[in-house]
C-alpha positions as CSV (number, residue, x, y, z in Angstrom):
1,X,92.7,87.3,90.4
2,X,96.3,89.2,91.5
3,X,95.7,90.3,95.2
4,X,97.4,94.2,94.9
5,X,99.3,96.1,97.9
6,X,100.1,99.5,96.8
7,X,102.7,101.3,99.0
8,X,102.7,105.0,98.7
9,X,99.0,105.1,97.5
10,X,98.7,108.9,97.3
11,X,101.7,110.3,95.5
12,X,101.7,110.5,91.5
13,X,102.6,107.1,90.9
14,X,100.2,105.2,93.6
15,X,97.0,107.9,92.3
16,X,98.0,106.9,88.7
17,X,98.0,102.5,89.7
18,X,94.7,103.3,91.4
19,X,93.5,104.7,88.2
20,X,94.4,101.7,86.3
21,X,93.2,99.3,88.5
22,X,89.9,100.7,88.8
23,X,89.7,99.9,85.0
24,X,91.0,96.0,86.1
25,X,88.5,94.0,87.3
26,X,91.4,91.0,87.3
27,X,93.0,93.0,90.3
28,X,91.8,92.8,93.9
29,X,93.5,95.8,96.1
30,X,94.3,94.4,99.5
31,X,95.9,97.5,101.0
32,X,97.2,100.9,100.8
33,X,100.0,103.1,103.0
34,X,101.4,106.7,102.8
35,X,103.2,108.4,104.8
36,X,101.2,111.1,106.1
37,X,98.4,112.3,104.0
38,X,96.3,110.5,106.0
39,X,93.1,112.1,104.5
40,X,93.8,111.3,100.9
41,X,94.3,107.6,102.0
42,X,91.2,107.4,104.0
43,X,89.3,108.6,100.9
44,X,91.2,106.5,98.9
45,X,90.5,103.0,101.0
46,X,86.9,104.2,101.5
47,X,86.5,104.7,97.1
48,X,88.5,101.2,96.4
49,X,86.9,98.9,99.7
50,X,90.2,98.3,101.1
51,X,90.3,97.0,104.4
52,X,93.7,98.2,105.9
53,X,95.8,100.6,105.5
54,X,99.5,101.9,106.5
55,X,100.8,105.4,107.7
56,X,104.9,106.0,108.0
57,X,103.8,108.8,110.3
58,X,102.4,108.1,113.9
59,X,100.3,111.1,114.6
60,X,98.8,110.6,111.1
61,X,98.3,107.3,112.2
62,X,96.5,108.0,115.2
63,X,94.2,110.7,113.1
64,X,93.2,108.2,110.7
65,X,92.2,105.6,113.1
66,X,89.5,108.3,115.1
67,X,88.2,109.0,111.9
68,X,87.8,105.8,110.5
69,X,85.8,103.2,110.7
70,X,86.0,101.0,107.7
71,X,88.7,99.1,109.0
72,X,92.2,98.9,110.4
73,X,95.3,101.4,110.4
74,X,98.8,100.4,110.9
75,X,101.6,103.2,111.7
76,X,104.9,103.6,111.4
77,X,107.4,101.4,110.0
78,X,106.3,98.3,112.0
79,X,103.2,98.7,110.3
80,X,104.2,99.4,107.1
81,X,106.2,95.5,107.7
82,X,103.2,94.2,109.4
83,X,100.9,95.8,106.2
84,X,103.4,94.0,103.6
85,X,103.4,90.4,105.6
86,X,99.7,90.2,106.5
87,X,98.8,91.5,103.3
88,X,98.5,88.1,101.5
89,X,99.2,90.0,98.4
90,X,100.4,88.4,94.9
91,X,102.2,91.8,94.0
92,X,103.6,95.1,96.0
93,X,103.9,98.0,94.2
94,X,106.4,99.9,96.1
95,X,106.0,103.3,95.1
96,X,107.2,105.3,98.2
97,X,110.2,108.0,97.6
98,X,113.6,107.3,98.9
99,X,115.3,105.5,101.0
100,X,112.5,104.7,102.9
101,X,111.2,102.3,100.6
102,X,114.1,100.1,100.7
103,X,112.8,98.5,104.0
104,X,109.3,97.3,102.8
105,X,110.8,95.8,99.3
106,X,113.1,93.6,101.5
107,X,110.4,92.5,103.6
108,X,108.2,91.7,100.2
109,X,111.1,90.6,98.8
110,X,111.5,87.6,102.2
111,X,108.1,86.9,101.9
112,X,108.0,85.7,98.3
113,X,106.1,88.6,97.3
114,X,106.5,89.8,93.4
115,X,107.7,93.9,93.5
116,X,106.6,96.3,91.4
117,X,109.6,98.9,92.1
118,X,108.9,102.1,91.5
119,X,111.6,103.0,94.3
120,X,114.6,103.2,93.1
121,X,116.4,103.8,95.6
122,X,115.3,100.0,97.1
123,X,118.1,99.3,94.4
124,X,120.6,102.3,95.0
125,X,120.8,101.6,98.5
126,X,120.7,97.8,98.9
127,X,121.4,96.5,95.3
128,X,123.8,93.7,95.7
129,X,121.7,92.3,98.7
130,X,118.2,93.1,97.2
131,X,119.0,91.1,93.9
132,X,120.7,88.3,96.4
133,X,117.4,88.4,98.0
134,X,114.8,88.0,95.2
135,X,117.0,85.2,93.2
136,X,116.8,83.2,97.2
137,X,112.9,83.8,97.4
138,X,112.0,83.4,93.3
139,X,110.2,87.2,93.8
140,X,110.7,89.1,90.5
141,X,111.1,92.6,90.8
142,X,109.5,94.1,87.8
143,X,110.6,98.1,87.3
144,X,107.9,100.9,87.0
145,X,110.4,103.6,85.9
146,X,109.5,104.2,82.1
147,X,113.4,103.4,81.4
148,X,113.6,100.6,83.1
149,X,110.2,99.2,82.3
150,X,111.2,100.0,78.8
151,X,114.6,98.1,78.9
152,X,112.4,95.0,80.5
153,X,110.6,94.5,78.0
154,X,113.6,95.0,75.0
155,X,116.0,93.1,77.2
156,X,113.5,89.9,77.2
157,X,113.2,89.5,73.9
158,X,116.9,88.9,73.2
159,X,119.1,85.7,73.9
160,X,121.5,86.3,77.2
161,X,125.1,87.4,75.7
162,X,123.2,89.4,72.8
163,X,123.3,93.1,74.8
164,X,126.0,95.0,74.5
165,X,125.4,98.3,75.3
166,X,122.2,100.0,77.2
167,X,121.1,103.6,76.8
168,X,119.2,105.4,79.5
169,X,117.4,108.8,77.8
170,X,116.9,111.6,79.9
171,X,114.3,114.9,78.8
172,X,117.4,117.1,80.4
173,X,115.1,118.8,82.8
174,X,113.9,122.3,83.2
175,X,117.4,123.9,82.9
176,X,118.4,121.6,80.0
177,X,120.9,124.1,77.6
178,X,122.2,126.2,80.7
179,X,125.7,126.7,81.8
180,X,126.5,125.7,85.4
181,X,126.8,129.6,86.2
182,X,123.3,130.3,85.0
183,X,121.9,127.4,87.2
184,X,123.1,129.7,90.5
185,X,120.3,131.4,91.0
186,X,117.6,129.3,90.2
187,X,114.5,129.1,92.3
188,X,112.5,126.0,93.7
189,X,109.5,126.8,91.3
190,X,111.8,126.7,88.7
191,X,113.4,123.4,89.5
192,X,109.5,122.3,89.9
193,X,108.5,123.0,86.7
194,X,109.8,120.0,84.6
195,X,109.0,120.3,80.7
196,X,107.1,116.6,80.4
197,X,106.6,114.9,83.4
198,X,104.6,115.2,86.3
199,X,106.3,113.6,89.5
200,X,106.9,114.7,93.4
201,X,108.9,117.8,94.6
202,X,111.8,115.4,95.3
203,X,111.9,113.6,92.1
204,X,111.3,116.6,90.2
205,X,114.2,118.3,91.7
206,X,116.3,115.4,90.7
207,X,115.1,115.3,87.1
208,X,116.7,118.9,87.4
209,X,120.0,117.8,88.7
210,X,120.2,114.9,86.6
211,X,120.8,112.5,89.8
212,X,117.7,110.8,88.9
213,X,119.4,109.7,86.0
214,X,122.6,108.0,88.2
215,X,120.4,106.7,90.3
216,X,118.7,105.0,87.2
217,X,122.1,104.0,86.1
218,X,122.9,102.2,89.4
219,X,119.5,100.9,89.1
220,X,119.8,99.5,85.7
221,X,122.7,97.6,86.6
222,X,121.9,95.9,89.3
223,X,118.1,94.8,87.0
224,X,120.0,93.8,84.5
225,X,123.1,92.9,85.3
226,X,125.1,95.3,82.8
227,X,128.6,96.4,83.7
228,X,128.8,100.3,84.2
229,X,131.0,101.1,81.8
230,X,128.2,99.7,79.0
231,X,125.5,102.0,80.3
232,X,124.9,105.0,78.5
233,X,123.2,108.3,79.3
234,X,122.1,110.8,77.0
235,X,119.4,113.5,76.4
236,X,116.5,113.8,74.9
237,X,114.4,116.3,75.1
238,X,111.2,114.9,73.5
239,X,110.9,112.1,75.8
240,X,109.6,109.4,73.0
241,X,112.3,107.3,73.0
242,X,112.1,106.0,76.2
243,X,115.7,103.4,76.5
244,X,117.7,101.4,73.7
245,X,119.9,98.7,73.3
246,X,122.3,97.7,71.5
247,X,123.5,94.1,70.5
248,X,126.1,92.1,69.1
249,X,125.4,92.4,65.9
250,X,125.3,96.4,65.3
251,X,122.0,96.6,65.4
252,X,119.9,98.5,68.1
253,X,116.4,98.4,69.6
254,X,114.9,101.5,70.9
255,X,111.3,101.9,73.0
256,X,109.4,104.3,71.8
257,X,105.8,106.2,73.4
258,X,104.5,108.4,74.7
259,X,105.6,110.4,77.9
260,X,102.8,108.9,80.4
261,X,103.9,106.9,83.2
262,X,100.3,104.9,83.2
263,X,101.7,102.6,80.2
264,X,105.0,101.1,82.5
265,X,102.3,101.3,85.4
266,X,99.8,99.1,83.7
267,X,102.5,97.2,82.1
268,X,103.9,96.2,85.7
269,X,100.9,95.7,87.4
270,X,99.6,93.1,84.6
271,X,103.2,91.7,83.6
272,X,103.1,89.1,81.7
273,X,100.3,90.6,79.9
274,X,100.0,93.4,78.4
275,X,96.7,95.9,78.7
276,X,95.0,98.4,76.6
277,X,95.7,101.8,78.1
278,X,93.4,104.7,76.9
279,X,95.7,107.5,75.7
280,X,97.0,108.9,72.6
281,X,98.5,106.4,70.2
282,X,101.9,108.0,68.7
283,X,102.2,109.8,65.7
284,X,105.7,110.2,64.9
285,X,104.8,112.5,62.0
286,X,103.1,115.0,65.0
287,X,106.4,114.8,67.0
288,X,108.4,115.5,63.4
289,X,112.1,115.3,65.1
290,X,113.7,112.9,67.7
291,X,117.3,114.8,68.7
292,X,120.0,113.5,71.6
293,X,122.7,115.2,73.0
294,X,125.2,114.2,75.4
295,X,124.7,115.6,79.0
296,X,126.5,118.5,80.4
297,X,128.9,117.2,83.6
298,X,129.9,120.5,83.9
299,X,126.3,122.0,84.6
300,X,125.3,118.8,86.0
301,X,127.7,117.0,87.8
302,X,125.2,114.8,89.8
303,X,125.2,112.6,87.2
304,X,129.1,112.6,87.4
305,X,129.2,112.1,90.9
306,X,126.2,109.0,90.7
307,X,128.6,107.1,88.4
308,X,131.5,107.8,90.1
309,X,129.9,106.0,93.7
310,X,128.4,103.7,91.5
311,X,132.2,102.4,90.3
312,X,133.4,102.6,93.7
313,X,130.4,100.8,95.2
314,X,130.0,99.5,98.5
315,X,128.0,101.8,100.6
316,X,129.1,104.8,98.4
317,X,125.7,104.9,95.8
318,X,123.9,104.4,99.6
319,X,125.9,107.7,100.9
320,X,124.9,109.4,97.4
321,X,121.4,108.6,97.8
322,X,120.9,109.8,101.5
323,X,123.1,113.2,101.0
324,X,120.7,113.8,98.4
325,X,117.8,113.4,100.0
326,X,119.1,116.0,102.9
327,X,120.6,118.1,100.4
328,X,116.9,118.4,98.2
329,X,115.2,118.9,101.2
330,X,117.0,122.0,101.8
331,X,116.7,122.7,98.5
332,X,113.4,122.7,98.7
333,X,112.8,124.8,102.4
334,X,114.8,127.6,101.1
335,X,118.1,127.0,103.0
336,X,120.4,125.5,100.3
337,X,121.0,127.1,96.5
338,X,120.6,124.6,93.6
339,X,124.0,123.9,93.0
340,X,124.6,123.4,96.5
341,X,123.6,119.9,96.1
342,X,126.0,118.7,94.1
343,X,128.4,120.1,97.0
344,X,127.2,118.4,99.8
345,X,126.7,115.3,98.1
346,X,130.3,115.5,96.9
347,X,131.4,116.6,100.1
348,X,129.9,113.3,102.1
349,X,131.7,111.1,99.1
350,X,134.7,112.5,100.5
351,X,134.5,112.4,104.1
352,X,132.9,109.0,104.0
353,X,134.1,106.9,101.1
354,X,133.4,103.4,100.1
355,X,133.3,100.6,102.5
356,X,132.4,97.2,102.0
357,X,128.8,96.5,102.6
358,X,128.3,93.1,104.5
359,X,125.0,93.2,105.8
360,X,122.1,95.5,106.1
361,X,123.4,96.9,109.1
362,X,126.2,97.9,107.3
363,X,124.0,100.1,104.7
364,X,121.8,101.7,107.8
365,X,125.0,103.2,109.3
366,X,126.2,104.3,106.0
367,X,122.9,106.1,105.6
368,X,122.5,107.8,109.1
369,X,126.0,108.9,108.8
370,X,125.7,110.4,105.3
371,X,122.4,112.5,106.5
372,X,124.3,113.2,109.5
373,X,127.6,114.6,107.5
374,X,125.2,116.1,104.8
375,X,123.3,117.8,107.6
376,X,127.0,119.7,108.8
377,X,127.6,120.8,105.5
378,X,124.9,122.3,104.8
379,X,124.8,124.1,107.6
380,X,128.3,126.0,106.5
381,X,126.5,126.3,103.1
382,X,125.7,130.1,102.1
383,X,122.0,130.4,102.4
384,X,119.9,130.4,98.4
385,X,119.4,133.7,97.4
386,X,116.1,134.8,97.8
């Protein structure tokens, strides 16, 4: 029996696990947290017979616990910790969004505790020191991202000094084929309305930028322990093939499924085995054409900017990741045009730079100072159109 904690229980990727473990009778679920939708997660813990729960936010926190009474509530992020070190659970899935997450992987991380990461930013953030961590405790980290949890599974099955190059795939987004003057004037729903996936508001709007896709490169390095320079990016549209590599001897393996995120969900939450999920099988005569292009910096330069902090490292991919997460926010309330996030995160790049990251204090002050300069830029940014 695996003993389950799921962090971020009622966002696509938690709802999705829940579904899957439903279907699992070799998983017990031995907690759930969000961070507000305190409703959801009461509903949630009530359905599964979980016994405690965890809300980021206080006053959801407090509304949960006069509500319910089929056991215990822990709020804010002492709770989250307390949740994640009482929890006696064989495996976290970490499935909150941003930086925020990076706090509860370390402390599952100390703990022993296996990770199911679906946060990547656990890894853009605190890379260097959240590897350190897991290779001190034994804890594997085992990646949820269909990328990543497809170059898992390819890179295992090869002796080490066999990879020589890895390729990321990205669909290209909603505004995959436009110019960078065209992408102006685009509107949230727009930037919500991603061709194959389903995800979050914040995700989603990074899908459109392509920074999701630097933050997977960052990611992917520090997984796998691939130089940048060997990581690839490129597009494709149709989603099958999910990553590749290639190896020493000219040949190359590629991943290939369908778009559903409940395959590198099940395949995480049962690693080392593999379970039957129910969904379409593949039919690569229905799909008829798998194309690739190479991304457009130009029209995209997130993804230009994500490898560029990613070279410099230190606290820069940290100071990429929290301007981000300002600069989408505003996005998203109306008070920032598309490309202005590129801006501002290329703007805190420059005021702040790279400095060498010593300790997690270190990476805390690089991220409150980020949102804090991200914050001033915006505020001299012209308004989105409406």
């Amino acid at each position: 029996m695996r003993r389950l904690l799921i962090l971020g229980s009622t966002g696509s990727i938690g709802t999705q696990a829940l579904d899957i473990v439903a279907r699992s009778p070799e998983i017990e679920l031995v907690g759930l947290s969000a961070e507000g939708a305190w409703e959801q997660l009461v509903a949630q813990a009530s359905e599964h017979g979980v016994r405690r729960i965890g809300l980021a936010d206080p006053d959801a926190g407090a509304r949960a616990s006069e509500i319910w009474a089929g056991g215990e509530v822990l709020t804010g992020a002492d709770g989250l910790v307390e949740l994640v070190r009482e929890s006696e659970a064989d495996l976290v899935l970490n499935a909150l969004v941003g930086a925020a997450g990076l706090g509860p992987t370390v402390v599952a991380l100390t703990e022993g505790i296996d990770v199911a990461l679906a946060n990547k930013e656990s890894l853009v953030v605190g890379g260097e020191l959240v590897m350190a961590l897991a290779e001190a405790t034994g804890a594997q980290i085992i990646p949820v991202d269909s990328e990543h949890s497809a170059l898992h599974q390819l890179i295992g099955a090869e002796r080490p000094g066999t990879i020589e190059r890895l390729v990321l795939t990205a669909s290209g987004g909603p505004f995959r084929g436009r110019s960078a003057h065209e992408l102006h004037d685009v509107t949230v729903e727009q930037a919500l309305a991603h061709p194959t996936w389903r995800m979050g508001g914040k995700i989603t709007v990074d899908s459109a930028t392509l920074l999701n896709k630097g933050l997977e490169l960052i990611e992917a390095h520090h997984l796998f322990g691939i130089p940048y320079e060997r990581i690839d990016v490129v597009v494709h549209p149709q989603s099958i093939v999910h990553a590749l590599v290639t190896l020493c001897d000219g040949a190359a393996l590629a991943h290939l499924g369908q778009p559903d995120m409940r395959v590198p969900i099940a395949y995480a939450l049962h690693y080392p085995e593999r379970p039957d999920v129910p969904l379409a099988r593949l039919d690569l005569v229905d799909v008829g054409a798998l194309t690739f292009e190479q991304a457009d910096l130009e029209a995209f330069p997130c993804l230009r900017l994500a490898r560029a902090a990613a070279e410099a490292g230190g606290t820069a991919p940290c100071v990429l990741n929290a301007a981000n997460e300002v600069a989408v926010h505003a996005f998203l309330g109306k008070r920032l045009p598309f490309m202005g996030i590129p801006r501002v995160i290329e703007g805190a790049l420059e005021r702040l730079g790279a400095e060498r990251v010593h300790s997690w204090d270190d990476l805390y002050a690089a991220d409150h100072e980020a949102r804090a300069v991200a914050g001033e830029l915006i505020e001299r940014a012209p308004a989105r159109p409406q």
